[in-house]
C-alpha positions in Angstrom: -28.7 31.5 -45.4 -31.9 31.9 -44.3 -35.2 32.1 -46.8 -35.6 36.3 -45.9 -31.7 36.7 -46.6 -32.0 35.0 -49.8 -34.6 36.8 -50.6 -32.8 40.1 -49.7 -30.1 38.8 -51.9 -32.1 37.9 -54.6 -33.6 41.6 -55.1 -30.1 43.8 -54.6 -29.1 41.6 -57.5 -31.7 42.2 -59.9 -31.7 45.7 -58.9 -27.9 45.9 -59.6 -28.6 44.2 -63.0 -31.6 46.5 -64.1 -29.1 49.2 -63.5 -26.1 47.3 -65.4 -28.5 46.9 -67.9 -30.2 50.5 -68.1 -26.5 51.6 -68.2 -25.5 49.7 -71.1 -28.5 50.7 -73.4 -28.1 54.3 -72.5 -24.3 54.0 -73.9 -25.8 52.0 -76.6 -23.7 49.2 -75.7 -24.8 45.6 -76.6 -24.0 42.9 -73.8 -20.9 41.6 -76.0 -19.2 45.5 -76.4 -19.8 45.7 -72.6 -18.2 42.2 -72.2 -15.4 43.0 -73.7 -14.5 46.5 -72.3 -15.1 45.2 -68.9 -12.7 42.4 -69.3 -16.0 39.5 -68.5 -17.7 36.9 -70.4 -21.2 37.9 -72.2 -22.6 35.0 -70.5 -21.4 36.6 -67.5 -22.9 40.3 -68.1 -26.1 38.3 -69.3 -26.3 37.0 -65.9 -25.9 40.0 -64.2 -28.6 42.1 -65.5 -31.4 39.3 -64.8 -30.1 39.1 -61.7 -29.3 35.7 -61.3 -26.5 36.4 -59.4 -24.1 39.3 -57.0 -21.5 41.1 -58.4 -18.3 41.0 -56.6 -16.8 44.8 -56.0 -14.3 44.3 -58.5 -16.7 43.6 -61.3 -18.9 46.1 -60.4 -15.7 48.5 -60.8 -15.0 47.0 -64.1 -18.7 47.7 -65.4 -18.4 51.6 -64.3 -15.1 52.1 -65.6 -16.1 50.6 -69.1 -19.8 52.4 -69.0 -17.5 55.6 -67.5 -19.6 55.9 -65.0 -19.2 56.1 -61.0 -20.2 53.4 -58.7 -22.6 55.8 -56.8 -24.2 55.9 -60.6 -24.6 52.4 -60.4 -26.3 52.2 -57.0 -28.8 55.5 -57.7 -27.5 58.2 -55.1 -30.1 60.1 -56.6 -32.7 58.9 -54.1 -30.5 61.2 -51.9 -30.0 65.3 -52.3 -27.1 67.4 -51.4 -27.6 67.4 -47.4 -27.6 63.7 -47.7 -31.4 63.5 -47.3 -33.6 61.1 -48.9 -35.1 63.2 -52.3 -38.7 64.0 -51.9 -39.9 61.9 -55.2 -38.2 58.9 -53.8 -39.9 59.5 -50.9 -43.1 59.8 -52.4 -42.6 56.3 -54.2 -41.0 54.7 -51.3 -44.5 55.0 -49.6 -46.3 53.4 -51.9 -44.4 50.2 -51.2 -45.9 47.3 -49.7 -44.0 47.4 -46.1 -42.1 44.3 -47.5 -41.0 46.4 -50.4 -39.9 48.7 -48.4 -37.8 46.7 -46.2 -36.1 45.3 -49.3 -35.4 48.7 -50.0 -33.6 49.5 -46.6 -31.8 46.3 -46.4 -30.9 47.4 -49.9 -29.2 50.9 -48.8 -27.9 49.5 -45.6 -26.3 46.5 -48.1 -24.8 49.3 -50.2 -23.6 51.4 -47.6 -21.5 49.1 -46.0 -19.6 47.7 -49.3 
C-alpha cells in the first residue's frame, strides 16, 4: 500500500472511531457496556475509536445495532439533504479545508459509498 493510501486509511478510521465514540457517550455507554452489547472485546472498541485500526462491515453492524442506530448514522449522511445534495453548512466547512483535507474527505465518501 502506498504512503497516500495509508494515509487515506489512516483518517476514514479515526473518523469512523470519533463517530463510534461520539455514539457511545451520547447513549451514555462506557467502552465495556458497548463491548459487550456488540459482542467485541473492550480492547477492541478501545481501538476503534482512536482509530488505530478499520472496522470490518460486520462490526460496524454490530456497533449500530447495539447503539440502535443506522449505519448511515455512523457515517454522517447529514452532510447530504433530501435531493441527495451536499448540505450547505457542510459545504461551507468543506471549503475551509486545506485541499489535502479535502481530498481526504472525498476519498472518504467515495470509500463509504462503495461498502
Amino acid at each position: 500500500m502506498t504512503d497516500p493510501d495509508k494515509e487515506r486509511k489512516n483518517k476514514i478510521a479515526k473518523y469512523i472511531g470519533s463517530n463510534i465514540f461520539q455514539y457511545r457517550k451520547k447513549k451514555g455507554y462506557t467502552r465495556e457496556e458497548l463491548a459487550e452489547k456488540s459482542n467485541l472485546s473492550s480492547n477492541h472498541i478501545y481501538e476503534l475509536e482512536m482509530g488505530n485500526c478499520m472496522p470490518t462491515t460486520i462490526t460496524l453492524i454490530d456497533i449500530c445495532n447495539a447503539l440502535k442506530i443506522s449505519l448511515s448514522q455512523l457515517i454522517d449522511t447529514k452532510l447530504f439533504d433530501n435531493d441527495n445534495n451536499l448540505s450547505e453548512n457542510f459545504l461551507e466547512d468543506f471549503f475551509k479545508l486545506t485541499e489535502k483535507e479535502k481530498n481526504s474527505v472525498i476519498q472518504l465518501v467515495k470509500f463509504l459509498a462503495n461498502n
